[in-house]
C-alpha positions in Angstrom: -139.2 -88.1 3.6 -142.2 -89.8 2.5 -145.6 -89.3 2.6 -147.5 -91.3 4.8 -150.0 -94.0 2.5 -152.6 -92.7 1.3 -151.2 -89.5 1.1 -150.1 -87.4 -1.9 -148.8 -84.3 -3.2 -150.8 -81.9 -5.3 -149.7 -80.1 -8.3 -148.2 -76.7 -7.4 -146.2 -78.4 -4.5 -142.8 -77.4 -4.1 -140.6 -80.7 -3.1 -137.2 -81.6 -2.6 -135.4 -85.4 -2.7 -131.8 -86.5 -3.1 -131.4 -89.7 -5.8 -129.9 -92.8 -5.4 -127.0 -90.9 -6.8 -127.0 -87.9 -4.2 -127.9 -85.4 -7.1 -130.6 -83.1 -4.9 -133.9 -82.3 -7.2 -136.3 -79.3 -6.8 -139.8 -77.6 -7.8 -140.7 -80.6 -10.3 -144.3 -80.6 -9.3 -144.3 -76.8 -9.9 -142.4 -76.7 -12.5 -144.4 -79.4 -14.7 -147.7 -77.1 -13.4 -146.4 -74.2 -14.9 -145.8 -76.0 -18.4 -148.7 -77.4 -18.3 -150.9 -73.9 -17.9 -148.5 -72.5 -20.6 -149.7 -75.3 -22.6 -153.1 -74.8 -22.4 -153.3 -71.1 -22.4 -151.2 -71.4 -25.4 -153.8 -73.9 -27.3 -156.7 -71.8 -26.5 -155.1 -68.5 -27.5 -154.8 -70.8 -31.1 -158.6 -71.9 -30.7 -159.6 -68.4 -29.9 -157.5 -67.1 -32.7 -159.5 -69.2 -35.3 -156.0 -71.4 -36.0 -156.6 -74.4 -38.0 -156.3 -77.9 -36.1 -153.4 -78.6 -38.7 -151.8 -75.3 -37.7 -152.3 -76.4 -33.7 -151.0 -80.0 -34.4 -147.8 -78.6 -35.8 -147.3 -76.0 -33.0 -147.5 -78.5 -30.5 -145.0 -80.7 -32.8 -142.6 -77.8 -32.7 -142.9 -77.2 -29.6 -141.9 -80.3 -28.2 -138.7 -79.8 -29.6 -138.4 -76.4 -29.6 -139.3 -74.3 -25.9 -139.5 -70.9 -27.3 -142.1 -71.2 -29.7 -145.2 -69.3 -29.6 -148.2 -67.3 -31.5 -148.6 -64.0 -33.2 -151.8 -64.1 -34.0 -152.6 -66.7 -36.4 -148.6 -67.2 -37.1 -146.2 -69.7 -35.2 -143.2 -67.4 -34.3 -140.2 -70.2 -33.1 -136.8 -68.8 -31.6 -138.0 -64.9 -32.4 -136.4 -65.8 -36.0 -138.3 -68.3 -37.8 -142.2 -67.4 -39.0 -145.1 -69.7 -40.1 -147.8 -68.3 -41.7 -150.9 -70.3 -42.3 -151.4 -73.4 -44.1 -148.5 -74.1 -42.4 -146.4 -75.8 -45.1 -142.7 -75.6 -45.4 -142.9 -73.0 -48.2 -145.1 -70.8 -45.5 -141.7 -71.0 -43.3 -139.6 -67.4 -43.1 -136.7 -66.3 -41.8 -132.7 -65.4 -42.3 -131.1 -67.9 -43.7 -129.5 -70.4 -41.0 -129.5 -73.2 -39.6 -132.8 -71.7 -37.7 -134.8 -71.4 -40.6 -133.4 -75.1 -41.8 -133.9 -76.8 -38.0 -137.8 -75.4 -38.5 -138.5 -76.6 -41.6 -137.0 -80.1 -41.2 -138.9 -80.4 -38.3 -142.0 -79.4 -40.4 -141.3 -81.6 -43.3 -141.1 -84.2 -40.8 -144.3 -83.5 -38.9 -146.4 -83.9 -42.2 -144.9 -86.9 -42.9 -145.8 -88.3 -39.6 -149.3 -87.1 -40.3 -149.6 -88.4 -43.7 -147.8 -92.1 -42.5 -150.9 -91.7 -39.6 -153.4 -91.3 -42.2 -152.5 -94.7 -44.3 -152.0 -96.5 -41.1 -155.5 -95.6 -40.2 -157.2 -96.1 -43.4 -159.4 -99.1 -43.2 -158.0 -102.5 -44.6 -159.8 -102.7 -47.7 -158.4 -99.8 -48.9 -154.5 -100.7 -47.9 -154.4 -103.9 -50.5 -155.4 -101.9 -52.9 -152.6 -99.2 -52.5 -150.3 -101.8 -52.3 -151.2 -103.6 -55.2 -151.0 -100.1 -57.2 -147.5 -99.1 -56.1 -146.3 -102.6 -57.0 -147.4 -102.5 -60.8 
Protein backbone atom coordinates (compact mmCIF):
# COMPACT_ATOMS: atom_id res chain seq x y z
CA UNK A 1 0.00 0.00 0.00
CA UNK A 2 1.02 3.41 -0.48
CA UNK A 3 1.16 6.35 1.35
CA UNK A 4 -1.12 8.90 0.49
CA UNK A 5 0.98 12.20 -1.34
CA UNK A 6 2.47 14.12 0.79
CA UNK A 7 2.90 11.55 3.13
CA UNK A 8 6.09 9.77 4.22
CA UNK A 9 7.59 7.28 6.40
CA UNK A 10 10.01 8.16 9.16
CA UNK A 11 13.13 6.42 10.05
CA UNK A 12 12.57 3.73 12.64
CA UNK A 13 9.43 2.63 10.67
CA UNK A 14 8.95 -0.89 10.31
CA UNK A 15 7.48 -1.60 6.52
CA UNK A 16 6.69 -4.43 4.47
CA UNK A 17 6.31 -4.62 0.24
CA UNK A 18 6.49 -7.50 -2.19
CA UNK A 19 8.81 -6.58 -5.59
CA UNK A 20 7.95 -6.82 -8.92
CA UNK A 21 9.46 -10.18 -8.52
CA UNK A 22 7.20 -11.39 -5.46
CA UNK A 23 10.30 -11.50 -3.18
CA UNK A 24 8.57 -9.90 0.27
CA UNK A 25 11.09 -7.20 2.05
CA UNK A 26 11.07 -6.21 5.75
CA UNK A 27 12.50 -3.64 8.54
CA UNK A 28 14.63 -1.60 5.83
CA UNK A 29 13.80 1.68 7.40
CA UNK A 30 14.81 0.20 10.80
CA UNK A 31 17.31 -1.61 9.76
CA UNK A 32 19.30 1.32 7.91
CA UNK A 33 18.41 3.47 11.36
CA UNK A 34 20.19 1.13 13.39
CA UNK A 35 23.48 1.25 11.10
CA UNK A 36 23.38 4.46 10.98
CA UNK A 37 23.40 5.16 15.00
CA UNK A 38 26.10 2.35 15.02
CA UNK A 39 27.92 4.55 12.74
CA UNK A 40 27.92 7.45 14.49
CA UNK A 41 28.35 6.17 17.99
CA UNK A 42 31.19 4.41 16.61
CA UNK A 43 32.86 7.76 15.02
CA UNK A 44 32.46 9.59 18.14
CA UNK A 45 33.74 6.84 20.46
CA UNK A 46 37.03 7.43 17.88
CA UNK A 47 36.74 11.39 18.32
CA UNK A 48 36.32 10.92 22.03
CA UNK A 49 39.12 8.50 22.13
CA UNK A 50 41.64 11.13 20.67
CA UNK A 51 41.87 8.79 17.18
CA UNK A 52 43.64 10.45 14.41
CA UNK A 53 41.32 11.64 11.32
CA UNK A 54 43.69 9.16 9.27
CA UNK A 55 42.97 6.46 11.79
CA UNK A 56 38.89 7.34 11.45
CA UNK A 57 39.14 7.51 7.55
CA UNK A 58 40.52 4.06 7.46
CA UNK A 59 37.99 2.57 9.95
CA UNK A 60 35.28 3.72 8.03
CA UNK A 61 37.18 2.29 4.78
CA UNK A 62 37.30 -1.05 6.54
CA UNK A 63 34.30 -1.02 7.54
CA UNK A 64 32.54 -0.65 4.48
CA UNK A 65 33.79 -3.83 3.50
CA UNK A 66 34.17 -5.50 6.56
CA UNK A 67 30.77 -5.41 9.21
CA UNK A 68 32.54 -6.57 12.21
CA UNK A 69 35.02 -4.07 12.75
CA UNK A 70 35.25 -2.01 15.65
CA UNK A 71 37.44 0.06 18.44
CA UNK A 72 39.56 -0.88 21.40
CA UNK A 73 40.46 2.04 22.45
CA UNK A 74 42.65 3.78 20.07
CA UNK A 75 43.03 0.34 18.03
CA UNK A 76 40.76 -0.93 14.99
CA UNK A 77 40.01 -4.52 16.05
CA UNK A 78 38.40 -6.21 12.54
CA UNK A 79 36.90 -9.87 12.65
CA UNK A 80 38.17 -10.29 16.59
CA UNK A 81 41.52 -11.47 14.73
CA UNK A 82 43.18 -8.72 12.91
CA UNK A 83 44.68 -5.49 15.09
CA UNK A 84 45.59 -1.97 14.06
CA UNK A 85 47.52 -0.02 16.16
CA UNK A 86 48.05 3.62 15.42
CA UNK A 87 49.47 5.28 12.63
CA UNK A 88 47.62 2.90 11.04
CA UNK A 89 49.99 1.64 8.38
CA UNK A 90 50.14 -1.88 7.10
CA UNK A 91 53.18 -2.76 9.25
CA UNK A 92 50.92 -1.57 12.42
CA UNK A 93 48.45 -4.59 11.17
CA UNK A 94 48.58 -7.94 13.67
CA UNK A 95 47.28 -11.00 13.71
CA UNK A 96 47.69 -15.06 12.84
CA UNK A 97 48.74 -15.50 9.82
CA UNK A 98 45.69 -16.06 7.18
CA UNK A 99 43.96 -14.96 4.84
CA UNK A 100 42.47 -12.49 7.72
CA UNK A 101 45.48 -10.77 8.42
CA UNK A 102 46.14 -10.66 4.37
CA UNK A 103 42.26 -9.45 3.42
CA UNK A 104 43.04 -6.41 6.15
CA UNK A 105 46.07 -5.35 5.00
CA UNK A 106 45.25 -5.32 1.31
CA UNK A 107 42.38 -3.44 2.04
CA UNK A 108 44.71 -0.98 3.91
CA UNK A 109 47.33 -0.74 1.30
CA UNK A 110 44.60 0.02 -0.90
CA UNK A 111 42.92 2.76 1.27
CA UNK A 112 46.28 4.76 1.32
CA UNK A 113 46.59 4.54 -2.08
CA UNK A 114 43.14 5.94 -2.64
CA UNK A 115 44.16 8.74 -0.28
CA UNK A 116 47.48 9.48 -1.74
CA UNK A 117 45.77 9.33 -5.67
CA UNK A 118 43.11 11.98 -3.81
CA UNK A 119 45.85 14.13 -2.77
CA UNK A 120 47.52 14.59 -6.49
CA UNK A 121 44.10 14.90 -7.92
CA UNK A 122 43.53 17.75 -5.59
CA UNK A 123 46.72 19.48 -5.84
CA UNK A 124 46.28 22.68 -7.71
CA UNK A 125 47.22 22.75 -11.51
CA UNK A 126 50.35 24.50 -11.35
CA UNK A 127 51.81 22.02 -9.36
CA UNK A 128 50.53 18.81 -11.53
CA UNK A 129 52.75 19.92 -14.86
CA UNK A 130 55.47 20.08 -12.90
CA UNK A 131 55.19 16.47 -11.47
CA UNK A 132 54.61 15.33 -14.78
CA UNK A 133 57.29 16.82 -16.33
CA UNK A 134 59.65 15.35 -13.44
CA UNK A 135 58.53 11.65 -13.80
CA UNK A 136 58.98 11.96 -17.61
CA UNK A 137 62.78 12.89 -17.51
Amino acid sequence: MAAPPGEYFSVGSQVSCRTCQEQRLQGELASKARTEKEEKLSQAYAISAGVSLEGQQLFQTIHKTIKDCKWQEKNIVVMEEVVITPPYQVENCKGKEGSALSHVRKIVEKHFRDVESQKILQRPQAQQPQKEAALSS
